[in-house]
C-alpha positions in Angstrom: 113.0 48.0 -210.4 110.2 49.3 -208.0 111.1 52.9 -209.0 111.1 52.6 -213.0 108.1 51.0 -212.5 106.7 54.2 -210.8 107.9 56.1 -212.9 106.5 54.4 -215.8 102.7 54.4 -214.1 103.5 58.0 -213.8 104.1 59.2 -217.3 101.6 56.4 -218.6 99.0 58.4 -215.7 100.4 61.6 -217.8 100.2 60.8 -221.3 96.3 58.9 -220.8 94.9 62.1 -219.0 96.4 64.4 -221.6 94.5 62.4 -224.3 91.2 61.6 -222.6 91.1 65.7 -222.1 92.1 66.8 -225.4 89.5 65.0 -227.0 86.3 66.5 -224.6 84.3 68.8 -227.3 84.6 72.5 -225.7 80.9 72.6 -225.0 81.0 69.4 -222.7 83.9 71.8 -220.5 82.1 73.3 -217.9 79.6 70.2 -216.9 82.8 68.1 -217.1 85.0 70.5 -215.0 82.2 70.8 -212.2 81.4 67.3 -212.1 85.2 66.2 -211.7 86.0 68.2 -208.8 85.1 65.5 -206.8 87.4 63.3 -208.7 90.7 65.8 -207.9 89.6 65.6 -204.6 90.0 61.8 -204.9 93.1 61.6 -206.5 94.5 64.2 -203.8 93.9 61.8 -201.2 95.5 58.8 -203.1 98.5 61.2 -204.0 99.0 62.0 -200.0 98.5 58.3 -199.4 100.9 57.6 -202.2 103.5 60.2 -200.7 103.4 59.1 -197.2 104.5 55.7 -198.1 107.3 56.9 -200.0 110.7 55.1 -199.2 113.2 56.5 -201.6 114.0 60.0 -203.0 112.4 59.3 -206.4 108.9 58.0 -204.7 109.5 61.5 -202.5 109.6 63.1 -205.6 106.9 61.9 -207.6 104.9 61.9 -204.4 105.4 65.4 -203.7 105.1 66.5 -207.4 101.3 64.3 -207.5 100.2 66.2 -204.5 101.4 69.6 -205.6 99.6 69.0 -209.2 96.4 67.4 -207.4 95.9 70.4 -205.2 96.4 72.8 -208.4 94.2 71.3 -210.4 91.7 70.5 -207.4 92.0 74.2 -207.0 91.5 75.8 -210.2 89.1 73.6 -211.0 86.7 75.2 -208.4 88.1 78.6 -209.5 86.8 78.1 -212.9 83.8 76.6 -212.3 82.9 79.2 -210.5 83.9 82.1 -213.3 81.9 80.1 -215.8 78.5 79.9 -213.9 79.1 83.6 -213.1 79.1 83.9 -216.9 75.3 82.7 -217.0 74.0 84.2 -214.1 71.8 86.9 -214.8 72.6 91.0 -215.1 71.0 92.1 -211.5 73.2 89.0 -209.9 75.7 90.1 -211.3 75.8 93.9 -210.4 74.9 92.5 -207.0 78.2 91.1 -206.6 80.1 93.9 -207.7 
C-alpha cells in the first residue's frame, strides 16, 4: 500500500507543478526562474533525503528518478538565468566577455 501511495504523491507532485507553471505569464519567467533556484536546491535535498530512506525497488526508483530531475532542473535553472541577464546587460559587457 505504502508504494501506490508514493506513487500517487508522485504523479499528483507531477501533474500540480505542470499546472502551476503553465499558467506563469512569459514576462514573470525570468524573475520567477532566478527566484526559485533556491527552491530546486530545496527539493534536491528532500529528494536525497527521500532516496536514502528508500526500502524497496520502486521507492529506489522514484528516489533516484527525483534526484536526477531535481539536479536538472536545479541546474538549468542557473543556466538560464544566467543567459537571460546576459540578454540585458549592456553592449561593452557584453564584448567584454567575448
Amino acid at each position: 500500500m505504502t508504494d501506490l501511495l508514493y506513487l500517487y504523491i508522485f504523479v499528483l507532485a507531477a501533474f500540480v507543478g505542470y499546472e502551476v507553471i503553465s499558467r506563469v505569464p512569459v514576462i514573470l519567467h525570468t524573475p520567477l526562474m532566478s527566484g526559485s533556484n533556491f527552491v530546486h536546491g530545496v527539493v534536491l535535498v528532500g529528494s536525497m533525503w527521500a532516496l536514502a530512506h528508500a526500502e524497496t525497488p520502486l521507492q529506489l526508483t522514484l528516489g533516484f528518478l527525483a534526484v536526477l530531475l531535481g539536479a536538472a532542473n536545479a541546474a538549468g535553472g542557473y543556466v538560464v538565468t544566467e543567459r537571460m541577464l546576459g540578454m540585458f546587460a549592456a553592449k561593452s559587457d557584453a564584448k567584454k566577455g567575448a
